[in-house]
Every structure is written in C-alpha cells, then in structure tokens.
VOBA-1610 file (N, C-alpha, C; in pm, whole numbers, padded with zeros to 5 digits, always signed):
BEGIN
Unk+04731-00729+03450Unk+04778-00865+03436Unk+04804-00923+03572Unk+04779-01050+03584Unk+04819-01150+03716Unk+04943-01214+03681Unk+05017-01168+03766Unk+05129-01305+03771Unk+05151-01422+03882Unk+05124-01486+03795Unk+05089-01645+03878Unk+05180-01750+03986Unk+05313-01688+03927Unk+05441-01683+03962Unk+05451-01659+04130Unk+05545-01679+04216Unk+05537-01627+04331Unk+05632-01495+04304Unk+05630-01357+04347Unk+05710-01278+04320Unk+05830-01290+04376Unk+05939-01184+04310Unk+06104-01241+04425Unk+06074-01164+04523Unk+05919-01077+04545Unk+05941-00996+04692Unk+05857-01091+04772Unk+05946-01191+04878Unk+05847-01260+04967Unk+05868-01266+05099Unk+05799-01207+05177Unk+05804-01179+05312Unk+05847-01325+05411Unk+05924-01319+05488Unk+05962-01461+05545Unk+05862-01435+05665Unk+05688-01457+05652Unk+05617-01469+05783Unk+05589-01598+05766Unk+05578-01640+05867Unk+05523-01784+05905Unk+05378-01783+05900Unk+05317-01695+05898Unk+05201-01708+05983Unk+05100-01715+05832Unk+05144-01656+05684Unk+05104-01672+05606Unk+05109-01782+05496Unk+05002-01814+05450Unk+04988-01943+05364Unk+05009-01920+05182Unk+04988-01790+05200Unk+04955-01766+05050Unk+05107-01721+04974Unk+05071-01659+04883Unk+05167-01582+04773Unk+05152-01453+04774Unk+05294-01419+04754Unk+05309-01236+04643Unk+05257-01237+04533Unk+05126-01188+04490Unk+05133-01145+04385Unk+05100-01019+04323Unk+05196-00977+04203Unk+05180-00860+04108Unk+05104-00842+04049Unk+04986-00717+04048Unk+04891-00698+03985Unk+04893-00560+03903Unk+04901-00537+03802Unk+04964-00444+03686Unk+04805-00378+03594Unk+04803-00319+03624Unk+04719-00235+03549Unk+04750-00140+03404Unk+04736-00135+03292Unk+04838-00044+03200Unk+04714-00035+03101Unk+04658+00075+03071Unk+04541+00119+02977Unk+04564+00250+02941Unk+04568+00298+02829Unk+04552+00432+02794Unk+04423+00506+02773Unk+04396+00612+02887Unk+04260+00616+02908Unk+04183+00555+03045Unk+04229+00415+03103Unk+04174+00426+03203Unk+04242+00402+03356Unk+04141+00470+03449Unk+04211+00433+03601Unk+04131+00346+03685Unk+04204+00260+03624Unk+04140+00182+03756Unk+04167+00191+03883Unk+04058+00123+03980Unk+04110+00123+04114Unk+04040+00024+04181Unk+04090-00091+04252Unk+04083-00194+04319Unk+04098-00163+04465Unk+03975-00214+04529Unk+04002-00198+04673Unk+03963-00367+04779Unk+04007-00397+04884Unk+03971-00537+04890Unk+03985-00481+05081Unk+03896-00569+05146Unk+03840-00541+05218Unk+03939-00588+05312Unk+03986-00564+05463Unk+04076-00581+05532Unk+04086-00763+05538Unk+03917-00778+05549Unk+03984-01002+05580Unk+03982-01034+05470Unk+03992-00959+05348Unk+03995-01077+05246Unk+04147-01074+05224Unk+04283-01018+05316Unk+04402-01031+05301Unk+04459-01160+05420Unk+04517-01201+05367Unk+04589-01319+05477Unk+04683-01233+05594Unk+04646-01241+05723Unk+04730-01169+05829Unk+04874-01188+05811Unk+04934-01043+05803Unk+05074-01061+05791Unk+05089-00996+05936Unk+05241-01043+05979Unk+05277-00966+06081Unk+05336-00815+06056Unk+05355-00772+06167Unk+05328-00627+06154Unk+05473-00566+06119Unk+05630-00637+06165Unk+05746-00622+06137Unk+05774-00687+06005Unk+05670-00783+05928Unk+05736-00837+05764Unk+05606-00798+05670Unk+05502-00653+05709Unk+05450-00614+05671Unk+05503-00480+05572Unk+05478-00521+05442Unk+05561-00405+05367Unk+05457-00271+05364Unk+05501-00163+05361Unk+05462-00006+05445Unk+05406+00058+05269Unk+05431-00059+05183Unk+05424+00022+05100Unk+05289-00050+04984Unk+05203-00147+05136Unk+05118-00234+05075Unk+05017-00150+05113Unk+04914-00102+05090Unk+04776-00038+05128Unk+04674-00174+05085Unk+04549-00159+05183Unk+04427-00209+05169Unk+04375-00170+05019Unk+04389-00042+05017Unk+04337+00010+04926Unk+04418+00079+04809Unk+04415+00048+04682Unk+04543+00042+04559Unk+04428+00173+04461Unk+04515+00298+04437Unk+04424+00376+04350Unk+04520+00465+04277Unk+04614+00436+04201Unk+04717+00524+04149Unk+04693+00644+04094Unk+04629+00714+04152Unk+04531+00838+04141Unk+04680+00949+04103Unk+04778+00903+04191Unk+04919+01003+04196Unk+04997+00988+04046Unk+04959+00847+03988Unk+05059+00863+03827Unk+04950+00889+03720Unk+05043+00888+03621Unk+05021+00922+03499Unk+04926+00808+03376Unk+04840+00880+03306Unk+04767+00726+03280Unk+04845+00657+03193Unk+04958+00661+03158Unk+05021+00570+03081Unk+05076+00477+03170Unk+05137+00516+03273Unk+05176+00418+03319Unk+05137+00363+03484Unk+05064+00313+03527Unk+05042+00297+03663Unk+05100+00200+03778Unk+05154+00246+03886Unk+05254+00166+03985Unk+05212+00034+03954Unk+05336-00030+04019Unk+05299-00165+04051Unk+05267-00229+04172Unk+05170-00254+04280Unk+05146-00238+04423Unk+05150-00458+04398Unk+05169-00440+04532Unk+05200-00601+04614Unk+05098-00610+04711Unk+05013-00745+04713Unk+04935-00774+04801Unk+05006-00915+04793Unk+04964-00945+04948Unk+04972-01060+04997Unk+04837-01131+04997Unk+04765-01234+04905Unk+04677-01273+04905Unk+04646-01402+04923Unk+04624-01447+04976Unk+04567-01624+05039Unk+04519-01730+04841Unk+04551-01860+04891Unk+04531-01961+04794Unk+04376-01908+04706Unk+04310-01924+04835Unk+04162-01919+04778Unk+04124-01781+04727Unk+04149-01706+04754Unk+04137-01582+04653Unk+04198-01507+04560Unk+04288-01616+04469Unk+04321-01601+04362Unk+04261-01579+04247Unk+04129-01681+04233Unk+04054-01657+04113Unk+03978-01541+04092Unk+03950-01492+04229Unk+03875-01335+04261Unk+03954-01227+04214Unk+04070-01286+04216Unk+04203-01170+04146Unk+04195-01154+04034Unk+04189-01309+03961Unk+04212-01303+03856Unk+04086-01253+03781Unk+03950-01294+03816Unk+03806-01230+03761Unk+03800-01095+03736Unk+03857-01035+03835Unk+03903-00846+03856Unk+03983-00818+03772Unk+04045-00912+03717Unk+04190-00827+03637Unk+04108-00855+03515Unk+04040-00926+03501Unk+03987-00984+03338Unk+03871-00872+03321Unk+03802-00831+03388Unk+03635-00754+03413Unk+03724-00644+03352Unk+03839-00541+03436Unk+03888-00464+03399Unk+03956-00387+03271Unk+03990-00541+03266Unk+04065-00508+03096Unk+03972-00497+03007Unk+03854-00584+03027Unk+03777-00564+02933Unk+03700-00455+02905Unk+03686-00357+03020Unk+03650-00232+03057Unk+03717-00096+02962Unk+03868-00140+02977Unk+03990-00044+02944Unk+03955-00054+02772Unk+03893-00199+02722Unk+03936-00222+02586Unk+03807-00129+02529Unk+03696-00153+02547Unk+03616-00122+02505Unk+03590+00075+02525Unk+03649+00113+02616Unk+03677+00288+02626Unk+03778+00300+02545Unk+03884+00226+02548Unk+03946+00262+02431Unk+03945+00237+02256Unk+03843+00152+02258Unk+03763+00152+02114Unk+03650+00264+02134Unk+03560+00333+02199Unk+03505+00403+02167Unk+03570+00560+02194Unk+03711+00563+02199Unk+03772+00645+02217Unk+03843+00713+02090Unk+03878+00600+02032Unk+03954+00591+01864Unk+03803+00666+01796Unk+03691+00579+01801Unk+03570+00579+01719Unk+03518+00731+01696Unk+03519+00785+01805Unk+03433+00927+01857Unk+03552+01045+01796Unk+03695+01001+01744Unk+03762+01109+01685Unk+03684+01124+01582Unk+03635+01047+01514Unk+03638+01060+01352Unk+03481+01078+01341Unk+03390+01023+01405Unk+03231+01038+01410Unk+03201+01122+01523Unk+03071+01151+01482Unk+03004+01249+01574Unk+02981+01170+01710Unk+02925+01179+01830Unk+02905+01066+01919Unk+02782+01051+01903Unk+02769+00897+01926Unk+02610+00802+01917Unk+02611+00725+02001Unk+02508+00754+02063Unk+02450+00672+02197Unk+02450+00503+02135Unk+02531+00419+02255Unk+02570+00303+02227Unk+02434+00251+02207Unk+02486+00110+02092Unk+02359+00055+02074Unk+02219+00116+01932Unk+02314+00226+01919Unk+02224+00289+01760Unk+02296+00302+01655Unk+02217+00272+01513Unk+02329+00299+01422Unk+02344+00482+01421Unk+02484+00516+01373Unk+02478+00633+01307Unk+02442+00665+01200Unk+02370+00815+01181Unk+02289+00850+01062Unk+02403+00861+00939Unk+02427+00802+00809Unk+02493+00850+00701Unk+02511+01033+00690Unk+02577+01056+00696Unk+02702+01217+00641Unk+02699+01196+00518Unk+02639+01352+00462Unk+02707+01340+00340Unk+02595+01321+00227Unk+02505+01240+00252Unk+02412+01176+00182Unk+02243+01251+00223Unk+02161+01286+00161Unk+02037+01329+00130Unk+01990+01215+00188Unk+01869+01243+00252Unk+01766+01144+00236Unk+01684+01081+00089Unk+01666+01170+00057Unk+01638+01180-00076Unk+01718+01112-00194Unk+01831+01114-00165Unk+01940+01010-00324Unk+01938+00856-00182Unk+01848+00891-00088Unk+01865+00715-00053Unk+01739+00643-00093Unk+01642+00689-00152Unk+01499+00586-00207Unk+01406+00671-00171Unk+01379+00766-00074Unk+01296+00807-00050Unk+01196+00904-00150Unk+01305+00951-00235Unk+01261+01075-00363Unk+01123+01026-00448Unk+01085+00924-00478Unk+00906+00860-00507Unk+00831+00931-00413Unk+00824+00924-00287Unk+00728+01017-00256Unk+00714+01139-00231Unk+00834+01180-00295Unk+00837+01343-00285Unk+00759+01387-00507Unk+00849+01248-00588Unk+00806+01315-00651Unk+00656+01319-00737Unk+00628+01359-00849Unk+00463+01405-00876Unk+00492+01442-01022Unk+00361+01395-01112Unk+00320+01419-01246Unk+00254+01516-01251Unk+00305+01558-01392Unk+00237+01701-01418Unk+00213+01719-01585Unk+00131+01708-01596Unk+00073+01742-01745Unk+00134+01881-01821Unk+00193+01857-01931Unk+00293+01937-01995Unk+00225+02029-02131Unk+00131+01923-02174Unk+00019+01965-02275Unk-00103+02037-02242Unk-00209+02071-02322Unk-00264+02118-02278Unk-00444+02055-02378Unk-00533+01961-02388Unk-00578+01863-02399Unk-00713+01944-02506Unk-00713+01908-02616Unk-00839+02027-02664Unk-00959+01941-02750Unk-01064+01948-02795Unk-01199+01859-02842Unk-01095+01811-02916Unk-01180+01675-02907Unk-01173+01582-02992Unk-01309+01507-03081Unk-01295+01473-03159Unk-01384+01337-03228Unk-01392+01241-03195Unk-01485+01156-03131Unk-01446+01021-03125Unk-01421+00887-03246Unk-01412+00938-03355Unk-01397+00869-03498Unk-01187+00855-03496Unk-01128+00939-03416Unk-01031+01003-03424Unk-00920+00999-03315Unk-00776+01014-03290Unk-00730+01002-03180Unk-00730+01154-03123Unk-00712+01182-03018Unk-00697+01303-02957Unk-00594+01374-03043Unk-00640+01522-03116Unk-00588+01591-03206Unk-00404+01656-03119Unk-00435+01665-02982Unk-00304+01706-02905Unk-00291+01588-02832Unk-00210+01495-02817Unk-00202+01381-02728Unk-00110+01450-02624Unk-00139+01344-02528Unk-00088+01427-02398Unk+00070+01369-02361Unk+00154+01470-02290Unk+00258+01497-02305Unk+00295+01516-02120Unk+00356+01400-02043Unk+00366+01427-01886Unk+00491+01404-01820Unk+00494+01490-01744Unk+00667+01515-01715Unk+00636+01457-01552Unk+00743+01417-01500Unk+00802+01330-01391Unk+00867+01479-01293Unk+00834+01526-01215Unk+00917+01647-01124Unk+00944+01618-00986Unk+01024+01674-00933Unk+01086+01685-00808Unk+00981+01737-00693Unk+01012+01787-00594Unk+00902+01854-00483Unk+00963+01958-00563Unk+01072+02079-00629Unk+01088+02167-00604Unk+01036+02211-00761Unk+00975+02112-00834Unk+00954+02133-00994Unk+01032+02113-01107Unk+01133+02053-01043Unk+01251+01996-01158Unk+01231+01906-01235Unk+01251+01865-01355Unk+01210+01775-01428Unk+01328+01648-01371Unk+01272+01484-01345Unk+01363+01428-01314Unk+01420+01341-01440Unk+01509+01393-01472Unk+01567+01367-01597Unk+01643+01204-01638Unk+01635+01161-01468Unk+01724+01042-01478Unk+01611+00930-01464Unk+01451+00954-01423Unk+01344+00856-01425Unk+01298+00808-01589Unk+01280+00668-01548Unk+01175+00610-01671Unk+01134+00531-01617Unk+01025+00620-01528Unk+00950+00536-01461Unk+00789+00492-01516Unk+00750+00390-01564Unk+00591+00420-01622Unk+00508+00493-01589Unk+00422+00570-01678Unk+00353+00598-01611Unk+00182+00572-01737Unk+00112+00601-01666Unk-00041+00512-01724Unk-00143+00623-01755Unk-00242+00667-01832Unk-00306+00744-01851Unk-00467+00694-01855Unk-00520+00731-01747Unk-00673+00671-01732Unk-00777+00769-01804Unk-00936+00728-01855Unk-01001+00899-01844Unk-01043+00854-01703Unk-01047+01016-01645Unk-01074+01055-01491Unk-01244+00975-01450Unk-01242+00941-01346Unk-01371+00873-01318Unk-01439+00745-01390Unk-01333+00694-01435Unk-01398+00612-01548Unk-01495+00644-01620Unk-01485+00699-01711Unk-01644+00762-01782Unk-01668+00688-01877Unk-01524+00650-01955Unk-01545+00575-02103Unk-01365+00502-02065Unk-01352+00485-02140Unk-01244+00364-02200Unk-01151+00445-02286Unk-01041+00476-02279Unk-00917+00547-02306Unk-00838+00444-02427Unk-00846+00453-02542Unk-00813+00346-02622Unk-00645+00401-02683Unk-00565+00308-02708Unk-00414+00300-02757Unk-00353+00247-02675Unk-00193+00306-02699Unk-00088+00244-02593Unk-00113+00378-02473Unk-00166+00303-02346Unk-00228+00426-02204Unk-00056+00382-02130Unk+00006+00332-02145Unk+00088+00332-02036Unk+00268+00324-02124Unk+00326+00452-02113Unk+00493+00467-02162Unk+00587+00474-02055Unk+00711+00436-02076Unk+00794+00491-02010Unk+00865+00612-02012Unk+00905+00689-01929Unk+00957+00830-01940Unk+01078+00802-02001Unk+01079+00910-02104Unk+01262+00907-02117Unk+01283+01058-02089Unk+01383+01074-02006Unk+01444+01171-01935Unk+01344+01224-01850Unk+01285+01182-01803Unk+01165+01210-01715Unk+01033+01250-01757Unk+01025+01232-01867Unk+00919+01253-01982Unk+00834+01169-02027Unk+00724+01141-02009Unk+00642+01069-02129Unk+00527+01144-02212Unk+00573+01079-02298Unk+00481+01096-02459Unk+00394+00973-02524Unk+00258+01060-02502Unk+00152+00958-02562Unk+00133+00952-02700Unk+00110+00869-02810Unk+00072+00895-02969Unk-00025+00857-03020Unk-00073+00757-02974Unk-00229+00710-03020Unk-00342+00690-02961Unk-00397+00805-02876Unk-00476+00787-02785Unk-00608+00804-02845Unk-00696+00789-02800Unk-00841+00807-02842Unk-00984+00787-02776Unk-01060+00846-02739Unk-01196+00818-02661Unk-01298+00815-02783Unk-01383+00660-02760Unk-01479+00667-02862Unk-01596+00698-02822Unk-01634+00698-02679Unk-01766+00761-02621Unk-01746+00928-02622Unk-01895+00979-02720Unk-01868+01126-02715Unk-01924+01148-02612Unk-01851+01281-02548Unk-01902+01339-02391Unk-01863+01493-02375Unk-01886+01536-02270Unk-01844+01695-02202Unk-01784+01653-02144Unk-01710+01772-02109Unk-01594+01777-01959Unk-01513+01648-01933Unk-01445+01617-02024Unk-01374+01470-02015Unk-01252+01501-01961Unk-01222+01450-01875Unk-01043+01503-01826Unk-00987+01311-01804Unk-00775+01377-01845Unk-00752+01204-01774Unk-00657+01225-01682Unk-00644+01122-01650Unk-00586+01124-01489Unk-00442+01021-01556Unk-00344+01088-01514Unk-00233+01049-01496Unk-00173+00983-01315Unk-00138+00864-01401Unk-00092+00783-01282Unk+00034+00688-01267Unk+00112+00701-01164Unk+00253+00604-01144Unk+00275+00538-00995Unk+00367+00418-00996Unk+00375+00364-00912Unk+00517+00460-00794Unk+00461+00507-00687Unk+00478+00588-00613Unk+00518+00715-00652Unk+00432+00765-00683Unk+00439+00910-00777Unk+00262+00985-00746Unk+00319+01097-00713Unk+00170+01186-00712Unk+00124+01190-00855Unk-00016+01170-00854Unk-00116+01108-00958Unk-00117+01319-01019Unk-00197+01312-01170Unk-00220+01438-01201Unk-00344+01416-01295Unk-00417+01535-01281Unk-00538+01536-01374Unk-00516+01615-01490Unk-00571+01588-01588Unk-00574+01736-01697Unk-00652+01851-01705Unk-00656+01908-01767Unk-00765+01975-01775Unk-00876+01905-01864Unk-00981+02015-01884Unk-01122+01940-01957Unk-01122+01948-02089Unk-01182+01841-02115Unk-01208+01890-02304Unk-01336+01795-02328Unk-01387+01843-02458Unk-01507+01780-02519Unk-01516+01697-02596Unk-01573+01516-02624Unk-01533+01442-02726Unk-01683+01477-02781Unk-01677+01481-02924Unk-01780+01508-03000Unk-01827+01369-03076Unk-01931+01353-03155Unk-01956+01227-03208Unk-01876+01248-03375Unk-01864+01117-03423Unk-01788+01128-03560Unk-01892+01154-03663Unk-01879+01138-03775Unk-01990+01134-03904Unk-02030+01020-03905Unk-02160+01088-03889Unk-02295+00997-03932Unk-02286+00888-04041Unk-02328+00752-04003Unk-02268+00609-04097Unk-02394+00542-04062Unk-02463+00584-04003Unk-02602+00458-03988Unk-02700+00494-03846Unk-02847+00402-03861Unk-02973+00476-03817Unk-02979+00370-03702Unk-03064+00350-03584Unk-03094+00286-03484Unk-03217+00334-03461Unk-03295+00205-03415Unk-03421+00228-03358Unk-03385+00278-03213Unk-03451+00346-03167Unk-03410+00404-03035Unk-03602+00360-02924Unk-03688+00371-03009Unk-03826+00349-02947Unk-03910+00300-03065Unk-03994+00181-03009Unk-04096+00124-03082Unk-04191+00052-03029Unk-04353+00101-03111Unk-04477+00048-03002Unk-04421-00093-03021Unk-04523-00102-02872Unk-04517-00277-02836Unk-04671-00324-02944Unk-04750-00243-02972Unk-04814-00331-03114Unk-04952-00213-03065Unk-05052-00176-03181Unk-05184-00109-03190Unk-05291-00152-03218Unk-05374-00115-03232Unk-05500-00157-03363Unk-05502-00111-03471Unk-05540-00217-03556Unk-05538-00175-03717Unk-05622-00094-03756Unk-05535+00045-03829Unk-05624+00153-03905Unk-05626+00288-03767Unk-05595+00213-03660Unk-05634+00341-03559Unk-05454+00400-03533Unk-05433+00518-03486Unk-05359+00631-03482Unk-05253+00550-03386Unk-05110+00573-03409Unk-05004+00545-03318Unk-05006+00657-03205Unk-05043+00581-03106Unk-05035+00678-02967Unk-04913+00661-02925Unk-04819+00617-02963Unk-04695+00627-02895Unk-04576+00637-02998Unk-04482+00757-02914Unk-04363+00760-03088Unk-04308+00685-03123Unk-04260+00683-03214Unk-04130+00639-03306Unk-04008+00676-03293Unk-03898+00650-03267Unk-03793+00748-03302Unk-03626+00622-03310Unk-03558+00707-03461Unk-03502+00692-03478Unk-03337+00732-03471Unk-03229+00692-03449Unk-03110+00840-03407Unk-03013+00786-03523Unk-02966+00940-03547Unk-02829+00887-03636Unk-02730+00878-03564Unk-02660+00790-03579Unk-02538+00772-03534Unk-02396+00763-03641Unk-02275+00762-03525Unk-02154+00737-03613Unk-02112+00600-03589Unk-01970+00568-03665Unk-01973+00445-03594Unk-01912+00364-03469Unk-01898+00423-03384Unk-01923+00397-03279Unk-02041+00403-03172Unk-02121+00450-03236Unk-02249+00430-03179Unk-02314+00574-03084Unk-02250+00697-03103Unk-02288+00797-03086Unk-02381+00869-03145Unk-02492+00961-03099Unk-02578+01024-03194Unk-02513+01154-03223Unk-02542+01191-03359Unk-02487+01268-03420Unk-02596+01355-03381Unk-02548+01474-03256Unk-02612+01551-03270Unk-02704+01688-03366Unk-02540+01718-03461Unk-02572+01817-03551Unk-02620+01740-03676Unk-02679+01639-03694Unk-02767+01581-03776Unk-02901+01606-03812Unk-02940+01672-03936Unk-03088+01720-04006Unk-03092+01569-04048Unk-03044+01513-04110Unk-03088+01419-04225Unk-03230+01372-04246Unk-03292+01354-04340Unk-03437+01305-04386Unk-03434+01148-04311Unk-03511+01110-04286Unk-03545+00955-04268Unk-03689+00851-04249Unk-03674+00784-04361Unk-03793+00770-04389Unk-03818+00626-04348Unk-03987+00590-04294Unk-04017+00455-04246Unk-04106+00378-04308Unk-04079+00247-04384Unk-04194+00178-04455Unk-04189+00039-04334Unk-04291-00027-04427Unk-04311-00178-04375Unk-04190-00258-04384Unk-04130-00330-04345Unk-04068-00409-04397Unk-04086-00560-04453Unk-04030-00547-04566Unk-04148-00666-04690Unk-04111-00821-04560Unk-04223-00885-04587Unk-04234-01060-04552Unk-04220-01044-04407Unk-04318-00904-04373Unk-04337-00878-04242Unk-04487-00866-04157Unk-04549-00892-04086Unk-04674-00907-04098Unk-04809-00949-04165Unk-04884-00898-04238Unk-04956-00904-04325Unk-04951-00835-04430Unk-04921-00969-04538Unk-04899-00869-04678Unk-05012-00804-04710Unk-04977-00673-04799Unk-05059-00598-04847Unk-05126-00486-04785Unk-05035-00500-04624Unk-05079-00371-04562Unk-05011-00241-04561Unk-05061-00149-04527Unk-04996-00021-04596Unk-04997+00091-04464Unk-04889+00113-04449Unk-04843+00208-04396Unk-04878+00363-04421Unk-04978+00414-04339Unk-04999+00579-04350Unk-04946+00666-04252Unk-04952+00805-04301Unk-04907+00884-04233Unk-04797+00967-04332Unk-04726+01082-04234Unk-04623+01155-04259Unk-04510+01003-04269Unk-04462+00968-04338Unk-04338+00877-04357Unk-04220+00913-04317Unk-04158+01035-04363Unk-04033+01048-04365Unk-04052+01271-04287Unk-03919+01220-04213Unk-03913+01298-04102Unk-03779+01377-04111Unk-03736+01508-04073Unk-03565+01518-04053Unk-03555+01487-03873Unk-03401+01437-03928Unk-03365+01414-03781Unk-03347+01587-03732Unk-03370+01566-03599Unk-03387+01728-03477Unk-03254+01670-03380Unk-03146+01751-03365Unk-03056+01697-03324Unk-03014+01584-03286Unk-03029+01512-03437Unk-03000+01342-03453Unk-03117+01244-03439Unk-03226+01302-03368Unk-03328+01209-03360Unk-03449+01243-03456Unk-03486+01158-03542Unk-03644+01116-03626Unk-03765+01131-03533Unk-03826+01153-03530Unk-03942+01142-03472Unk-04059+01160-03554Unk-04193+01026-03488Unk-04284+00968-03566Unk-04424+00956-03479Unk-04537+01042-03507Unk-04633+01080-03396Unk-04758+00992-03427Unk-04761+00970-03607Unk-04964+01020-03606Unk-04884+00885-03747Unk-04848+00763-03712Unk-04878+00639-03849Unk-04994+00561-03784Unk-05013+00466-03910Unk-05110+00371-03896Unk-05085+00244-03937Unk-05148+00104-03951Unk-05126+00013-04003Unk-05275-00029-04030Unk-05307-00056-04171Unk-05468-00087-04178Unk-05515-00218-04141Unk-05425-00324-04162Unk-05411-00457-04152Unk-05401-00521-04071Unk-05450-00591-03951Unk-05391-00690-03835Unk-05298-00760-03874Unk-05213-00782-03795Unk-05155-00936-03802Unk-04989-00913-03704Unk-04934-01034-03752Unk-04814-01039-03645Unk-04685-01075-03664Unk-04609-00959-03582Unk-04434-00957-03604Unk-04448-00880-03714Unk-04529-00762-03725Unk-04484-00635-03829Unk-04330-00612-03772Unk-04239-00529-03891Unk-04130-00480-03846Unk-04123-00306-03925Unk-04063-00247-03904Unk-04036-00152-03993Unk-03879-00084-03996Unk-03878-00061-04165Unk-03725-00042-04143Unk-03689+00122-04213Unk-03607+00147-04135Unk-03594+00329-04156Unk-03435+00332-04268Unk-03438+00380-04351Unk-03328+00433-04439Unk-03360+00593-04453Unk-03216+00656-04486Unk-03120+00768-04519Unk-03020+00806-04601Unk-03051+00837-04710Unk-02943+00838-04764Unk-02821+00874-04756Unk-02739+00761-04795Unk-02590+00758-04722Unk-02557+00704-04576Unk-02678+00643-04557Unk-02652+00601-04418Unk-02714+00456-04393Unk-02676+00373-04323Unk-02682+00224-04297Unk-02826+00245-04251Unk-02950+00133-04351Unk-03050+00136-04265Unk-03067+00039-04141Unk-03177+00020-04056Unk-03231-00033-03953Unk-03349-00067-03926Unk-03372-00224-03851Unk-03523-00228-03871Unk-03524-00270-03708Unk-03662-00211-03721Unk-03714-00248-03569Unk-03746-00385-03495Unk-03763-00382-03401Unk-03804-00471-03314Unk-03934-00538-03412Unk-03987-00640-03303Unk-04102-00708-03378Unk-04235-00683-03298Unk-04353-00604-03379Unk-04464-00608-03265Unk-04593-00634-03377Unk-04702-00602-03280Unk-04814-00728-03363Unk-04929-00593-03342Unk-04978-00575-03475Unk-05086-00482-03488Unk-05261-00595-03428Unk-05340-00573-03356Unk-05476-00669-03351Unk-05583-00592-03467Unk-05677-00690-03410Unk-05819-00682-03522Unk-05862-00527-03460Unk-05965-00414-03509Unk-06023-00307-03474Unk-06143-00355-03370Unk-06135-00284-03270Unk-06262-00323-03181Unk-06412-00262-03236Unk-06513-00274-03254Unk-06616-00164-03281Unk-06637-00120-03174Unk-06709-00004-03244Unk-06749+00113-03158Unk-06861+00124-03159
//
C-alpha cells in the first residue's frame, strides 16, 4: 500500500522537495522486493539522512507474514512510479495466492488449460457409441419366400468388453447384406434393455447364401450368418422364350420354354408339373393347327418345346400354356409367313 499522506517521520532538509512516504508490502506467500536506482531518490543530506533508509528494500530478514516497513524519501514526480509498483505487485501476490488455495485441492495444471474431470470414465461422458457394437444373438436358418423368416433375428447392443448394454434403446435397422433383394416388414426396432427383436421379416426373392447386415447410428455394424431363401408353391406359368415368328408347316428351330413359378415370381425349382401349349383362339389364322409333342413336364421348373409347327400363315399368332392348378399364360405376339418352295 502507498500512503499518500506525508509521514510523521520528516526529515527537516532543505535541500529536498518531496515527501516521506510509507510503502507496506503484506502478502501471504509473497516477497517482494523493490529496488530504485540511486537518482531516482531526491538528495538528502548526509546528517538528516535516516541510516535505516537503503537504496535497496528486500525484507529477505522477516517473516512472510509480515514484512518491515522501510521509508524513502521520494521526489513529487515519482510518485505515480510508486504507486504503478505497488499496484503491479499486489496484483502479483493476489493471483499466487489464488493459485495457491487452488493447487491444495487439484492436481496442478499448467495455466491456461482446463483440468481433466476425476472420477469420471471417458466412457459414461458420450464417448461409449464408438466403443460399442451389434451382435447377432440368433442364429438365421432357410426360409421360403411365400413366408416370413421361420427364426427372425434377435440383436443385442454390447460394450467393447461384451456386456449387454442394458440401459440402450438405441435403433437399430436390419438390411439383406449387399443389397441382393429387399428385406420386407418392420427392418428397424428399438432395443429394450439393449436388445432388439425382429417379428415379421421376410425375403421374397429366392436365393443362396443370403446373410443381413445389422446396422446403428454410431454403433459397429454386424452381419449374420448365411441361409437359403427357397421359392414358395407353385401358383402360375410364364413365358420365359418365344420365336420371333417361322414358316408355315416347317419345324420350330428355336425353343419354347415355359417356368413355373410362385407368387412372387420365383421358379419353382423342384417342379415336374405337365404343361401343355395350344393356339390361342382369335389368334392368327383360324383353323390352324398346332403340331408336335404339346405338352411337356417341367425339368427343374422349366417346360421345354423343340420340334412344333404351325401349318397356316398369318399374323400375331399367340400361344397359351396351362397346368393344372396353376395360372395359365400366353405369349408374346409373333407372325408365322407363307412356305418358300423348294
């Protein structure tokens, strides 16, 4: 502190212009020390010079609670220089002694950074999504595609260490892997207790090696294992190939073929069924007649038709294939011509 005051210790020199003043230092924790250069003191004489004024003030000898009180004789104009020093200082003392209190109770941290939270995981602060990961609980076996998946799949939410996280309901979505086909029901639940359960799932494209891919928003993705969708029962016939048109009476050089399918549009592989091909009436030229082997079994779902004929020219013949018990189908439209001679 400055006291602004003239002190009651005042030297009777003539020769000086200025004031006594008391300059008090008191910090717990720090020592200061002020030193001021021989001319920045106003000349005192040497008999009303007090013995107990030094150039240089460093209470190095007391105790830090309490530090002397020293007397300079200092001139008008370098008062405010006093007073700038006493203010710089304190503010010095305040701030060691706030990081003095601080550093009992915390670890020390380089000024200017926050300190890391005590106490607390990284992990219970947000970070635990990318630690954790889906994992398929079921185990995925053929299906039908007429049908939903006979085991629907069943996917648990885990920790890095394999714990089930019991407190997530977090969505999660069920794709088939690679896009192969189209994953039909409700594909996306929420976990309860870190769990989700699928119930109406279903693939209507039959295939091999079908796996699905489980997926969440910041969560390691999971695949299943494989399984086989098979085709449903056979419900109806499709043209699959038909000539673009022949000559009348001469031999079909190119096949026929028909597939059974279910209804979704799969061929029923394990399908014999008979299937037989006529004209179809108010189609070409009436009165023409269809020869040959007619009716064929399907060979793993497909008809096949080598050696017909049509005796008749004319145009937009069609032909339509029935099965019993099964939806018939008629072909495309093609145009038998006149016979060339030979």
């Amino acid at each position: 502190m400055v006291d602004d005051s003239p002190s009651s210790y005042s030297p009777p020199s003539k020769r000086s212009s200025g004031f006594w003043y008391m300059v008090r230092f008191e910090w717990r924790g720090l020592r200061p020390a002020a030193r001021f250069v021989e001319e920045d003191l106003e000349a005192v004489s040497d008999e009303n010079r007090p013995a107990e004024t030094p150039s240089t003030v460093r209470p190095a000898g007391r105790s830090q609670q309490t530090a002397g009180n020293q007397f300079f004789q200092v001139s008008t104009r370098k008062k405010y220089l006093l007073i700038a020093l006493t203010v710089v200082l304190t503010l010095a003392a305040i701030l060691v002694a706030s990081g003095n209190r601080r550093t009992k109770t915390d670890s020390p941290t380089p000024f200017g950074f926050s300190p890391v939270p005590t106490g607390t995981s990284l992990l219970a602060q947000g970070s635990s999504n990318e630690t954790m990961k889906l994992v398929f609980v079921t185990e995925l076996v053929e299906a039908t595609a007429e049908s939903v998946l006979p085991v629907q799949p069943v996917v648990r939410i885990e920790d890095a260490n394999g714990n089930t996280v019991t407190t997530s309901t977090a969505p999660v979505t069920l794709i088939v892997s690679g896009d192969r086909a189209t994953l039909y029901g409700t594909t996306t639940v929420n976990a309860v207790n870190g769990v989700a359960t699928f119930t109406d799932l279903s693939i209507r494209l039959a295939g091999s090696h079908y796996s699905l891919a489980a997926i969440g928003r910041g969560l390691t993705s999971a695949i299943s294992n494989s399984f086989n969708v098979t085709p449903g029962a056979a419900t109806k016939l499709a043209f699959t190939k038909v000539p673009a048109g022949f000559e009348a009476g001469s031999t079909l050089t190119k096949e026929i073929k028909v597939n059974v399918l279910d209804s979704y549009g799969n061929t029923v592989t394990t399908s014999t069924a008979p299937v037989t091909l006529a004209i179809t009436p108010g189609t070409g030229t009436g009165g023409a007649i269809l020869s040959g082997t007619k009716t064929v079994n399907a060979v793993n779902g497909v008809a096949t038709w080598a050696h017909l004929s049509i005796d008749l020219a004319g145009f937009r013949y069609a032909l339509t294939a029935t099965s019993l018990g099964l939806a018939p189908t008629i072909s495309a439209p093609f145009n038998v011509s006149e016979s060339v001679p030979k």
